[in-house]
N, C-alpha and C positions, 0 to 999 in steps of 0.2 A: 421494901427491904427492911428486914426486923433490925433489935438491937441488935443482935448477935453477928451479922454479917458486915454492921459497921463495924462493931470493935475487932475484926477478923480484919476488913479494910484498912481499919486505922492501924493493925499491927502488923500486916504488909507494907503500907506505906514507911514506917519507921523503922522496921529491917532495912529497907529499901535506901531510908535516908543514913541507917547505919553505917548498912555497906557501901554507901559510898563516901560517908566522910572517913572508913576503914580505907577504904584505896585510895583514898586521896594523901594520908599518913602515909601508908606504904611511898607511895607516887613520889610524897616528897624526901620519907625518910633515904630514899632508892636515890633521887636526884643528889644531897644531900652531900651520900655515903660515897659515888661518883664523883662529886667534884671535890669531895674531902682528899679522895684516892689521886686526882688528876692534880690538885696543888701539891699533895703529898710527891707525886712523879715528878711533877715541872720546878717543884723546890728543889728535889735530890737532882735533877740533871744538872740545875743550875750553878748547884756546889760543885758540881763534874767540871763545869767547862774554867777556862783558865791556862792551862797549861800549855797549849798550844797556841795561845792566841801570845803568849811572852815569845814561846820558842819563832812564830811567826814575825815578830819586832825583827830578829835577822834577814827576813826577807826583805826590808823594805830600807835598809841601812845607805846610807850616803855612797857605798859604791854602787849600789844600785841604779840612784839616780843618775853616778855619772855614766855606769855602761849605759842605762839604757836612752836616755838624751841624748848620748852619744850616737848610739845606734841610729834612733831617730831624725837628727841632724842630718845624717852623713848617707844613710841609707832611706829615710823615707821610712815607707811600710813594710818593706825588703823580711824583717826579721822578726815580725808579729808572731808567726807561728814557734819561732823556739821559745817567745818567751812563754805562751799559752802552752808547748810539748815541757818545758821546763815545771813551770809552775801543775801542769798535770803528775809528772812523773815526784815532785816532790808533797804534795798531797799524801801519794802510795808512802815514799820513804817517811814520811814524819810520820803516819800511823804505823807502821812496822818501830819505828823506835818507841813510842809509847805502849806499842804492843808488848814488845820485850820489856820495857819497865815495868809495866803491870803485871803481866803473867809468874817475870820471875821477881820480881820485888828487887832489881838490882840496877842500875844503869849499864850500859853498853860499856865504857869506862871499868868498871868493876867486874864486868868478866873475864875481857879483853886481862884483865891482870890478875884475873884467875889464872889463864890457858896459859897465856905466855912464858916463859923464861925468863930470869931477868935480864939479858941482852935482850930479849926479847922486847919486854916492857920499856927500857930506856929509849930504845930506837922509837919504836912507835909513839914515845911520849915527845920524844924531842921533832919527830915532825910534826906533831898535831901542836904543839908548840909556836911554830913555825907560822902553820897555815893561825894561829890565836891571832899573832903579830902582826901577821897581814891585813887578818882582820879588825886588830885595832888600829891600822894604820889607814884605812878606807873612815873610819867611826867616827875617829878624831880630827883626821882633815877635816871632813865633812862637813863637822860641829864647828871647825875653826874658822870654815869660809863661810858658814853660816852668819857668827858671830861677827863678820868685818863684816858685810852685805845689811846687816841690822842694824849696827854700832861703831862701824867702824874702828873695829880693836884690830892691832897686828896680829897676825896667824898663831906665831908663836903663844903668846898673852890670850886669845883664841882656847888654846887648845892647854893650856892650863889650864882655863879654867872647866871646860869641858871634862879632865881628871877632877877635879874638884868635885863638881855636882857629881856627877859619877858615883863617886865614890860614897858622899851623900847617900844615896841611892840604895847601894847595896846594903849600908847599914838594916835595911828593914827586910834584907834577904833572910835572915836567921828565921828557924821554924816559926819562935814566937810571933812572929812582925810577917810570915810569909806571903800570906793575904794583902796584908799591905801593901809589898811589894809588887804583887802580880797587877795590886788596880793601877798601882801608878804606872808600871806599865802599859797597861792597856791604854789608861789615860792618852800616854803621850804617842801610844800606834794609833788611837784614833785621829790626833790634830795630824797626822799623816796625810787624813783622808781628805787637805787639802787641797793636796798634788791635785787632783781633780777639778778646783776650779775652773781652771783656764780652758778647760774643754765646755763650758758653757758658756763662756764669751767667745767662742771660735772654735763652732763643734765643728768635727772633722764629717770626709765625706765616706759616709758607712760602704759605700761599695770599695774603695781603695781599701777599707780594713779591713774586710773582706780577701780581696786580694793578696793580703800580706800572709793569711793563714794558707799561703800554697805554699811547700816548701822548696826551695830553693836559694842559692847562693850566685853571689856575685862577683868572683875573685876570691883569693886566699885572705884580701884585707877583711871581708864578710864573714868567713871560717873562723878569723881569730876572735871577730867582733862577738859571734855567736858563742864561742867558749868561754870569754871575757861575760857574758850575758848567761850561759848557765852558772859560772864558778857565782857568781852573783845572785843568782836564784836560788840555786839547790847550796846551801849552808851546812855545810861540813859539821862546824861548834853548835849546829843548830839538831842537826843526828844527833852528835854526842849526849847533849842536853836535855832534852826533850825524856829521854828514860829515865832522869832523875827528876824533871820537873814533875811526873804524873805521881810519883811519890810521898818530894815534898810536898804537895800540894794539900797533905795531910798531917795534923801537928803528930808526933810519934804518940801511941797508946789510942788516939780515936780512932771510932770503930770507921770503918769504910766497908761501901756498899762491894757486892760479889764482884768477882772476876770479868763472870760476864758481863752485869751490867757496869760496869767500868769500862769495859770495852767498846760497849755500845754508847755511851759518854763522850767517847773518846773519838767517836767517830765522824760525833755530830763539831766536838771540840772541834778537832785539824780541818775540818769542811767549810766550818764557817772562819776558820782564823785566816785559813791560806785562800779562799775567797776574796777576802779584803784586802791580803798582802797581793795577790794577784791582780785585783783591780786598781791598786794602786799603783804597782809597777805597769801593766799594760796604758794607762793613762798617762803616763809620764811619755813611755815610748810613743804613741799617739800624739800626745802633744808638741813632743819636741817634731814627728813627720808631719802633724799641719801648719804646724806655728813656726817653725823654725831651719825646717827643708833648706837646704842650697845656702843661707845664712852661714858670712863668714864670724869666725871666731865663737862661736858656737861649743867647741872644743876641748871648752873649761866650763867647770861649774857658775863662776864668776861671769864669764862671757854668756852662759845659756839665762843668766838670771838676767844679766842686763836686757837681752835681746826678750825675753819674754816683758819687762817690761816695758820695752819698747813698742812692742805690736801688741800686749795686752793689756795696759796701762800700771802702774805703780804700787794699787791693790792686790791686783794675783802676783807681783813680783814680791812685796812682802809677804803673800800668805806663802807663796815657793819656801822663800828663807825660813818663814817660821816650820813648815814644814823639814825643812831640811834642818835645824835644828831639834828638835824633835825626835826627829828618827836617829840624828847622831847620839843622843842622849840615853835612849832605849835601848837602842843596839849595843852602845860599846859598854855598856855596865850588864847588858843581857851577855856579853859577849866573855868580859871579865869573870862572870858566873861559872859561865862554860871553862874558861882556862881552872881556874879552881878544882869543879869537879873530874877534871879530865887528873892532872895532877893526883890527887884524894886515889881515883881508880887506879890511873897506872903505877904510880909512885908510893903510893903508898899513905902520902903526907897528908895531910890536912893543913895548908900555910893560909894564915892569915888572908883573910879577902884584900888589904891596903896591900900587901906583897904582892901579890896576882895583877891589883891593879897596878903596880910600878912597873914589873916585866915587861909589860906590854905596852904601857903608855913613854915610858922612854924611846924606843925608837920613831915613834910617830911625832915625839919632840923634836928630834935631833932632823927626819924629812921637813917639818913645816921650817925649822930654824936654816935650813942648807937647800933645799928645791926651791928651781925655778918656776915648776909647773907642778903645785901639789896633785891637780886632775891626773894628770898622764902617772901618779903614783897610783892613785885611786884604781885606775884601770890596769896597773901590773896588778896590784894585789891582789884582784878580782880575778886575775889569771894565774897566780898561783895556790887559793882558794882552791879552784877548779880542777888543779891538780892534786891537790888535797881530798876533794869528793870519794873517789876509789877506796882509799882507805878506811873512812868511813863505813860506807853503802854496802862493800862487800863482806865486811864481820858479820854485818848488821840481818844481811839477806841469809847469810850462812847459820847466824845461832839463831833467827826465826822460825829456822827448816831442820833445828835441832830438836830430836823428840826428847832427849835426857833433860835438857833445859823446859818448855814450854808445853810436854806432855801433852793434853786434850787439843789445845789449843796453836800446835803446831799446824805450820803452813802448806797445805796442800799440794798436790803436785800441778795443777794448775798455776797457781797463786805464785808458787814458787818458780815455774818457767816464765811468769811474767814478768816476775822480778827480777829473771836473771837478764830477759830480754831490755832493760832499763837499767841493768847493771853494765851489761858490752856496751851499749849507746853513750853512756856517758865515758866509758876508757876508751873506746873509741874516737869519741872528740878530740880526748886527752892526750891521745896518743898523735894524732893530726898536728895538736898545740905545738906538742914538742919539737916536732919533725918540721912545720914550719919555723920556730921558735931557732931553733940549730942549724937550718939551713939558710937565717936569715931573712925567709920571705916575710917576716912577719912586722 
């Protein structure tokens, strides 16, 4: 081989080595510009998520605990499936209310008192009113029987202070501080996720829960248990809310990512919030049908905690309280939020957040100060909640399926008979509620 076919050789070899230290650049600038693209996506989703997981904290509120303990106590497994058909059908509604917030940039609240009349608006603000009060009247018990169960404070003293911190709370609702508000939230929906203890010191048997997901009923006491059990799942202040939390969620003037992908944010939001609010209500009902089945005095909040620690020692009966303090804390100042915004749409007003909180929190004073049995308040409230739902759910189905409102992104006629098929289901209950409610059997 002469010179000449080496230096040919030696200058294919370093093309060679060229091009591949060239595709290895590419290779990595390519890997690089990929995962630059994937933090950039998995950052912006994570500013997305938020909203649903606050409106979620009503899922998991102190009536909760007491229907569905109750349920469990008293019935066993019997009623598994409404709370899993509940907690599915309210997945669909919390995305349709954030869908209406987003699309049209307005809360449910604020249309609602666009359309209306002002007899119009009055009425409809003085029920949802109504169902606010009911709602702080399950939040604050809650937080009160938490508080004697931990420290033994009377109910009343209790539930003072409960307005108190509360109130606390909402001070970091204002746009500025809204971030802040949403983590402490989340914060204290996560120490929720204690409820679940006790199913590890005395798991239950997966074929009976099984079982419980067939549906059926066992007398009209079961019919009312199970109404008592959706008004408590599906959260009325929690529709209303939910279309202005996806809003605030952004300080006014920053920029926000598009329509659609806000949507798609939004989906992964309400999926994983009401997941956690769902596993946490399902494990309460679980635990109260393995642990505390057939158990008298069971009843009362007060009675379920003694009794779990009784059969599940001292530790999960304090994390129960700490959990049930927790979720009363969350809820009734997420709850306080809602009366506020509800008020701002129909009314017009914008009243100070300490006003909102007084409305509401006086009556639930005056029940822990004069009841004998704050639980069996818990479980009315939960039942007129319920009746509450309708008015919500059905604006909500109606302006989703409005083209003048929501334009591209209106609800197809699929989408929309499924909604409505989850719209009759729940007035349907409703309507059962009443008719036993009036005739006494209840």
């Amino acid at each position: 081989m002469n010179s000449t076919d080496d230096a040919n050789d030696m200058d294919g070899m370093g093309g060679m080595v060229n091009a591949g230290a060239t595709d290895g650049v590419e290779c990595w600038e390519t890997a690089r510009a990929n995962h630059d693209f994937s933090s950039r996506h998995g950052h912006a989703l994570a500013g997305m998520l938020g909203p649903a997981f606050v409106a979620a904290v009503a899922y998991v509120d102190p009536g909760n605990v007491a229907a569905n303990i109750t349920s469990g106590a008293r019935y066993g497994y019997l009623l598994v499936w409404v709370l899993v058909l509940a907690n599915c059908m309210s997945v669909l509604i919390q995305y349709q209310s954030a869908k209406l917030g987003i699309v049209t940039g307005k809360s449910l609240p604020e249309i609602l008192g666009e359309r209306l009349g002002d007899g119009g608006r009055f009425m409809f603000f003085m029920q949802a009113e109504v169902i606010a009060i009911a709602t702080d009247l399950a939040e604050v018990i809650g937080g009160a029987i938490a508080l004697k169960l931990l420290f033994g404070l009377p109910l009343f003293i209790g539930g003072c202070i409960i307005g108190i911190i509360s109130t606390v709370l909402l001070i970091f609702q204002k746009s500025a501080t809204h971030h802040i508000f949403e983590k402490l939230i989340i914060a204290l929906l996560l120490v929720t996720f204690g409820f679940i203890a006790g199913l590890f010191i005395d798991p239950p048997n997966p074929a009976q829960v099984l079982q419980g997901l067939v549906p059926h009923f066992k007398g009209t006491e079961t019919v009312l248990m199970a109404t008592s059990m959706l008004g408590a799942t599906v959260m009325p202040h929690a529709i209303y809310l939910h279309s202005t939390l996806v809003n605030d969620h952004y300080v006014p003037g920053e920029p926000k990512p598009s329509v659609k992908t806000l949507l798609h944010g939004s989906k992964i939001d309400v999926f994983w919030a009401l997941l956690l609010a769902g596993s946490v209500n399902l494990a309460l009902l679980i635990l109260a049908a393995n642990s505390l089945h057939g158990m008298t005095g069971t009843d009362t909040i007060e009675g379920a905690q003694q009794a779990i620690q009784h059969v599940l020692g001292p530790v999960i009966g304090t994390i129960f309280s700490v959990g049930l303090l927790a979720s009363s804390l969350s809820s009734t100042s997420v709850g306080t939020y809602a009366g506020a915004e509800i008020m701002h749409g129909l009314l017009r007003i914008k009243a100070p957040m300490w006003a909102c909180r007084v409305v509401t929190l006086v009556p639930a004073l005056v029940v822990l100060w004069f009841a004998k049995n704050p639980t069996e308040a818990l479980i009315i409230g939960q039942v007129v909640l319920s009746i509450g739902i309708p008015f919500a759910i059905i604006p909500l189905m109606k302006y989703t399926h409005d083209c003048s409102l929501m334009g591209d992104y209106v609800d197809g006629p699929v989408k929309f008979a499924i909604n409505m098929v989850v719209v009759s289901l729940i007035v349907a209950l409703n309507v059962i509620l009443v008719i036993l409610t009036l005739s006494g059997r209840s």
